[in-house]
N, C-alpha and C positions, 0 to 999 in steps of 0.2 A: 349737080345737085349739092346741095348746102346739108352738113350730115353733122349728128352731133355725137360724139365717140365716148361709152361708160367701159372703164379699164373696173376686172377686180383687183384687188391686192393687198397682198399681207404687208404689215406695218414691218416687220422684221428685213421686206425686199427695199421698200421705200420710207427711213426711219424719220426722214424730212421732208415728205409730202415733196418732192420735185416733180414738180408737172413738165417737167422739159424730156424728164424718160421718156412718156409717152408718145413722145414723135415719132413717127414710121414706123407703131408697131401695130399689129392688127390689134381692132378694138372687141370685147366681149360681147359688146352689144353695139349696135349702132340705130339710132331713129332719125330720121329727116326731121330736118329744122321745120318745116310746114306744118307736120305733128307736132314737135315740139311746142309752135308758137300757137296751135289750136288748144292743149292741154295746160296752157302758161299758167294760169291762173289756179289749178291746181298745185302745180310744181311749187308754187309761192310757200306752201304748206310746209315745206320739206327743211326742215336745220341743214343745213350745211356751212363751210366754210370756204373762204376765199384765201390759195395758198401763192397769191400775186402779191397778197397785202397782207404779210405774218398771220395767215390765219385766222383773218374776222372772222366774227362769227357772223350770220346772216341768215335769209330764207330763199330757199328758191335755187337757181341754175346760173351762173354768168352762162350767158347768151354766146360773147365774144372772147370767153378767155376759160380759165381753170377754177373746175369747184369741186372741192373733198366732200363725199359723203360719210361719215363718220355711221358707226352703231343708230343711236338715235334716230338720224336721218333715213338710213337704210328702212329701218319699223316702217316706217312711214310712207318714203317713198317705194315699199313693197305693199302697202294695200293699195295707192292709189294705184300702182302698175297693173295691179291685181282687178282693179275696177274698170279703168279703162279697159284690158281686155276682154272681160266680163260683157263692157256696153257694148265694144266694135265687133266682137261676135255673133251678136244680135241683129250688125248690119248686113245688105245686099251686099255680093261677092264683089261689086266693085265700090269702094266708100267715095265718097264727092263732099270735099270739106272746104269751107269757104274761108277765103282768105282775106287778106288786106284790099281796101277799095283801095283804086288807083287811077289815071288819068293818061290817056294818050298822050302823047306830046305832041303842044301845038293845036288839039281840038279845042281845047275850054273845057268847061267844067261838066256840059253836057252829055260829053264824051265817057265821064266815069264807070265804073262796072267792080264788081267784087273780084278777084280772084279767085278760081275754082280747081281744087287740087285733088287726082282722080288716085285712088291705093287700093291694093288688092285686098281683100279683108283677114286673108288665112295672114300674107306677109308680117301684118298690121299685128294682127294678136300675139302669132311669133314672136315679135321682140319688143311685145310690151309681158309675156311670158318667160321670154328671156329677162330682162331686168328683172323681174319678180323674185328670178331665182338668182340671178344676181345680190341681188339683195339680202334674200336668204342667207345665202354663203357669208356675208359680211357679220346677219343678227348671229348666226351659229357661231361664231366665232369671238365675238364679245369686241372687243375692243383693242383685239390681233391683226383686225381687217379693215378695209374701206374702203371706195369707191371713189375712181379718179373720174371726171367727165370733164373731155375737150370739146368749148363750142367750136362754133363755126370758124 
């Protein structure tokens, strides 16, 4: 499974944003890329920056690499965390979320079908709960903290 890892941490531990620390360590939070890429267009919402490319500024999550959430970013992406929870709470104990259309190999085009990806609801709200407070920890702290996320 394809998993995307949110680290907290104080600016004082990491004063140059290196996303290489965070290899093989456990992560604060983690959500499956499937989640991820059903909530994407939310995420777009969120300031962050890219510390691959001196620190662009940007919107949204690298998918395939490393992205700072700074203060700002945090505000923000803690209410959506907070909403999505909020919605999948309100789902059946098992959620069924539709994915990418795709194609057998070798049927044609006939053959197509959506992808469907089946998540426990309580798991689900869990660590979209978790970032929430994730998040928190970083607005509390001002501009001491931030949020490292490894994609896939």
């Amino acid at each position: 499974m394809m998993i995307h890892n949110f680290y907290f941490t104080e600016l004082s531990d990491n004063p140059t944003f290196d996303y290489r620390k965070y290899y093989n360590v456990a992560a604060t939070v983690s959500l499956s890329d499937n989640l991820i890429q059903y909530i994407s267009d939310s995420l777009q919402w969120v300031p962050s920056y890219n510390p691959a490319h001196n620190m662009e500024p940007q919107l949204g999550l690298n998918f395939y690499g490393p992205t700072v959430i700074k203060n700002s970013g945090a505000q923000k992406l803690h209410r959506i965390s907070m909403a999505w929870s909020s919605l999948y709470g309100q789902s059946p104990p098992e959620i069924k979320l539709t994915g990418d259309y795709g194609w057998a190999d070798g049927q044609g085009y006939e053959s197509g079908a959506y992808e469907k990806h089946s998540m426990v609801r309580s798991q689900v709200v869990s660590c979209f709960d978790q970032l929430a407070d994730t998040c928190l920890q970083v607005v509390n702290r001002g501009n001491t903290a931030f949020i490292m996320h490894n994609g896939i």
